[in-house]
C-alpha positions in Angstrom: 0.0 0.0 0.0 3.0 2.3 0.9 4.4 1.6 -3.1 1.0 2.3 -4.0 0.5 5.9 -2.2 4.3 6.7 -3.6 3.3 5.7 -7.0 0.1 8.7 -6.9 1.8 10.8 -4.8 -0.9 10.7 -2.4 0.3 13.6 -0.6 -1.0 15.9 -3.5 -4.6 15.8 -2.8 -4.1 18.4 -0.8 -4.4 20.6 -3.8 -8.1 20.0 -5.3 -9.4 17.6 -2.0 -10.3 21.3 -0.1 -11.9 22.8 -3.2 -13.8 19.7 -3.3 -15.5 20.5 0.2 -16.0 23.6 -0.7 -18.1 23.0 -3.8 -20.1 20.2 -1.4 -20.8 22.6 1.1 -21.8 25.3 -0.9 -24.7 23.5 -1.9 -25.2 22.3 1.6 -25.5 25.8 2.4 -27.1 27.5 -0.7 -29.7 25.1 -1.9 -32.8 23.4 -0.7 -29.9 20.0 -0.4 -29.1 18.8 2.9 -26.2 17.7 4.3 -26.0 13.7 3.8 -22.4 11.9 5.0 -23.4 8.9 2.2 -22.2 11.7 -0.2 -19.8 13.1 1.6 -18.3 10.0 1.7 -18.9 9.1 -2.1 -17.5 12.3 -3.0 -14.5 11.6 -1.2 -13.9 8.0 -2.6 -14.5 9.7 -5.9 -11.6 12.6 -5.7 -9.3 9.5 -4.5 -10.3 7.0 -7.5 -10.1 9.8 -9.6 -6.5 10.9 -8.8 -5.6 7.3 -8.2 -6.2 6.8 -11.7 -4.7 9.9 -12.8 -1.6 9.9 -11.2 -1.2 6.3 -12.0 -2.0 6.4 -15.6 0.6 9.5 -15.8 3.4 7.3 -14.1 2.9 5.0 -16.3 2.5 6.8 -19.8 6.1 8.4 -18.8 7.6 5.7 -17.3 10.3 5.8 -19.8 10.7 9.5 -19.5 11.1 9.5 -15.9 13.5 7.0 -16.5 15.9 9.7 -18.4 14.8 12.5 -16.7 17.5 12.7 -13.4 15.0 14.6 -11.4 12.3 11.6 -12.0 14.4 8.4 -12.2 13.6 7.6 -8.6 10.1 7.3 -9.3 8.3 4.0 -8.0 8.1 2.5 -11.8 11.9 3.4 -13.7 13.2 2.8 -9.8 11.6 -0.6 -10.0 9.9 -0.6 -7.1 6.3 -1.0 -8.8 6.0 -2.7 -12.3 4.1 -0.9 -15.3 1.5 -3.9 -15.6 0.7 -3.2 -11.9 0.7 0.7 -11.9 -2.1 -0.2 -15.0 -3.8 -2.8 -13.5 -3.8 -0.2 -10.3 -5.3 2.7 -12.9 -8.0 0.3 -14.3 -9.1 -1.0 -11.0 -9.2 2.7 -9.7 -11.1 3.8 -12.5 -14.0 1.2 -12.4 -14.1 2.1 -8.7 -15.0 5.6 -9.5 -17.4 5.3 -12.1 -19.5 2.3 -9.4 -19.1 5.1 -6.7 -20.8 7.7 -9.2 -23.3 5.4 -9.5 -24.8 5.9 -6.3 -24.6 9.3 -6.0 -27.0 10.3 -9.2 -27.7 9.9 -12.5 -26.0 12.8 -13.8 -22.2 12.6 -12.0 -22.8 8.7 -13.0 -22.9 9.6 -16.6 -20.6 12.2 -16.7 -17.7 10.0 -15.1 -16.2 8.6 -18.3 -15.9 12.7 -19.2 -14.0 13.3 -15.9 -11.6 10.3 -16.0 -11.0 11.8 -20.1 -10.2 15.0 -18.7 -8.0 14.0 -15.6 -6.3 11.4 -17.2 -5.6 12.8 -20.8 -3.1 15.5 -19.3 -0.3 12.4 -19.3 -0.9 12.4 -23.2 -0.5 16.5 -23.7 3.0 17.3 -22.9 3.6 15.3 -26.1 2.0 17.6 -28.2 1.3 21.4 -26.9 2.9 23.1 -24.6 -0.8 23.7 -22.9 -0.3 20.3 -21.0 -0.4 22.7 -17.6 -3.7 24.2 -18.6 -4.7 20.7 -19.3 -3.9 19.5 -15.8 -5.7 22.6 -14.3 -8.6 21.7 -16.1 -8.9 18.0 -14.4 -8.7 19.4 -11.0 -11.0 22.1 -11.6 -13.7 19.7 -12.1 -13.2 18.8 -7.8 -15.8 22.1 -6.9 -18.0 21.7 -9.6 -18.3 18.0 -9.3 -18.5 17.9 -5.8 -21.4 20.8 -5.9 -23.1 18.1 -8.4 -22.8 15.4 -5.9 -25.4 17.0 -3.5 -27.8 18.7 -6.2 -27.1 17.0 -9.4 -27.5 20.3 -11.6 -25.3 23.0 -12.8 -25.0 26.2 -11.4 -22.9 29.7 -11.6 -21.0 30.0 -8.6 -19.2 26.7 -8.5 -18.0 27.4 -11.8 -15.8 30.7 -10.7 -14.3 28.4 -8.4 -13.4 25.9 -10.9 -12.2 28.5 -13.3 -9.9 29.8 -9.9 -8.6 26.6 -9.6 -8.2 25.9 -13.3 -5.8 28.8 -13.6 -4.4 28.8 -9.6 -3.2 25.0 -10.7 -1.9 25.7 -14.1 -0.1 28.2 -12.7 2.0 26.5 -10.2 2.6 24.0 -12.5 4.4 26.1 -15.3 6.3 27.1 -12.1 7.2 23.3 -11.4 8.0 22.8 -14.7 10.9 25.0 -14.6 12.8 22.1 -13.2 12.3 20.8 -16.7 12.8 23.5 -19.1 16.5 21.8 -20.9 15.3 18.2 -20.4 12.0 18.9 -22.2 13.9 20.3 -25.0 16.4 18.0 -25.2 13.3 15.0 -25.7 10.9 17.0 -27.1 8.7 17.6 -24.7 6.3 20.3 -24.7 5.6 22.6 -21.8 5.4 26.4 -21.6 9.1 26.9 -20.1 10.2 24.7 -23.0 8.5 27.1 -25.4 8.7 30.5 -23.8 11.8 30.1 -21.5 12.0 31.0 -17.7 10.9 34.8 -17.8 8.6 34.5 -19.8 7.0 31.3 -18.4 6.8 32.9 -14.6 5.2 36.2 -16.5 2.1 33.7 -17.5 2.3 32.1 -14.1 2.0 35.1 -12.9 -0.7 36.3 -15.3 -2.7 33.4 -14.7 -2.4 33.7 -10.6 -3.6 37.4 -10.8 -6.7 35.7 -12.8 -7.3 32.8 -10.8 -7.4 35.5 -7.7 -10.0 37.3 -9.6 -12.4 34.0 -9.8 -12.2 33.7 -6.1 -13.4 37.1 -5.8 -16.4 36.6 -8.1 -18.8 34.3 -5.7 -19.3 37.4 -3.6 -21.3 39.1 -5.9 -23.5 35.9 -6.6 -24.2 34.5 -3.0 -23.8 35.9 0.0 -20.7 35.7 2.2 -19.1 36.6 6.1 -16.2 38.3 6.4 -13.9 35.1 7.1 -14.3 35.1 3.2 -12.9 37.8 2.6 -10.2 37.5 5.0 -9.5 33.5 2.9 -9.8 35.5 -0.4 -6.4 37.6 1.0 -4.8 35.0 2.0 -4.8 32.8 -0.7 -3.5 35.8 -2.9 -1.1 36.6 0.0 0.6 32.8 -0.8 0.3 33.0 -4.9 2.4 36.4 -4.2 4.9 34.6 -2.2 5.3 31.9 -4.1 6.2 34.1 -6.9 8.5 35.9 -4.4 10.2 32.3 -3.8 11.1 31.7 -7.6 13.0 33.5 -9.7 14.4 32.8 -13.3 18.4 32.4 -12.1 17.1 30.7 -9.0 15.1 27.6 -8.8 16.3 25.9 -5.6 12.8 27.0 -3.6 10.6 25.9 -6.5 9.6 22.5 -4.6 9.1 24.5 -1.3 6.9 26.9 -3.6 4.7 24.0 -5.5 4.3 21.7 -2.3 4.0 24.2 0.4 2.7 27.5 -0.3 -0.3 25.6 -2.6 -1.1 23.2 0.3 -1.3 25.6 3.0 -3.5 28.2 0.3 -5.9 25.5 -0.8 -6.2 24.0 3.0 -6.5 27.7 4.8 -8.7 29.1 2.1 -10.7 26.3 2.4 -11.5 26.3 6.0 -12.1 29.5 6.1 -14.7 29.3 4.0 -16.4 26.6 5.6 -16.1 28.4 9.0 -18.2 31.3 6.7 -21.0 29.4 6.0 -21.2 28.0 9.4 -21.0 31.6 10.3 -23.4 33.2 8.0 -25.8 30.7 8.6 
């Protein structure tokens, strides 16, 4: 199990997991819906399956890459620790688990689930192609609020979607920063990423671009529900840690980049997050 939780780098839901209780609980709290722990827990099983599979698959898809790449040879696969047939066989059995655990939440997050495992899983694919792969992995985990908001009402609505768009562009953000580890080693194999293509300054310029955008998004559910001041006080600190991050990495240095992707992003997401549960608790 260990291998397992190396192989998905379990330790990274901490990124989309929190944005997932927020979508949840913003339905709770701003629909007829009531809170239920059945999904609460079936949402939960379905943000691990879903990353289970994704992480998985990605390990997997580059398992030859990683085995080249210095900074990614100790991976659980190229390191030999985990064998590709069983880090696929892991991905399948993850992703039938997800689809059975939309099945008894509703009708609608049951048929969209072969959408979301396209989405979260496709990004391993992207790299090889267009230098958008980061957008593309912002996009799978910006489905966590949405989805999650689904899971208790089973329809669309506004608000959830400006914080899926935050996340969309928070995440691909911090990714282009990550990827600056990268930037010969993508050349070198061909490997598109937005550091490959645009170069270091230039790269942290649209990290920086999109942070300032996905800061906006966060801002926008106050004009479409209503919110406390614990809010408010989240929305300036998750900008307070996108500045710092930014603060952390520069183009000539890149020893604080891991600090930067792991640290400042978990304490954001987890932070903002209760904060805005203790909101609605508040408000209400």
């Amino acid at each position: 199990m260990k291998k397992y939780l190396s192989l998905v780098t379990f330790t990274h839901t901490i990124f989309a997991m929190p944005f997932a209780f927020i979508g949840f609980f913003l339905a709770v709290t701003t629909t007829q819906h009531t809170f239920n722990w059945q999904k609460l827990v079936l949402m939960v099983l379905c943000m691990i399956f879903a990353r289970n599979s994704a992480m998985a698959f990605n390990r997997y898809l580059d398992r030859d890459i990683d085995a080249q790449n210095p900074r990614t040879k100790q991976r659980d696969i190229p390191a030999g620790r985990i064998s590709a047939p069983a880090a696929l066989t892991f991905t399948l059995v993850n992703c039938g688990l997800f689809i059975a655990a939309t099945w008894f939440i509703n009708p609608l997050c049951f048929y969209l689930s072969p959408i979301a495992l396209f989405v979260v899983m496709g990004y391993s694919a992207t790299k090889r192609f267009t230098a958008l792969c980061h957008l593309v992995l912002g996009l799978g985990l910006s489905l966590a609020p949405i989805g999650a908001y689904l899971v208790v009402t089973g329809e669309f609505a506004l608000t959830p979607v400006f914080f899926s768009l935050s996340v969309l562009c928070w995440v691909s953000g911090f990714d282009i920063i990550y990827a600056l580890q990268d930037e010969d080693f993508d050349r070198s194999q061909n490997l598109h990423s937005i550091p490959a293509y645009l170069g270091k300054v230039n790269a942290l310029r649209l990290s920086t671009f999109l942070h300032v955008l996905s800061a906006l998004f966060i801002l926008m559910p106050v004009f479409f529900t209503h919110v406390g001041f614990l809010y408010y006080i989240g929305i300036v600190f998750f900008c307070a840690m996108l500045t710092y991050q930014h603060l952390l990495v520069k183009p000539n240095d890149l020893s604080r980049v891991n600090f930067a992707f792991m640290t400042t992003n978990g304490i954001a997401s987890v932070v903002f997050a209760v904060l805005f549960l203790l909101d609605r608790i508040w408000i209400r």
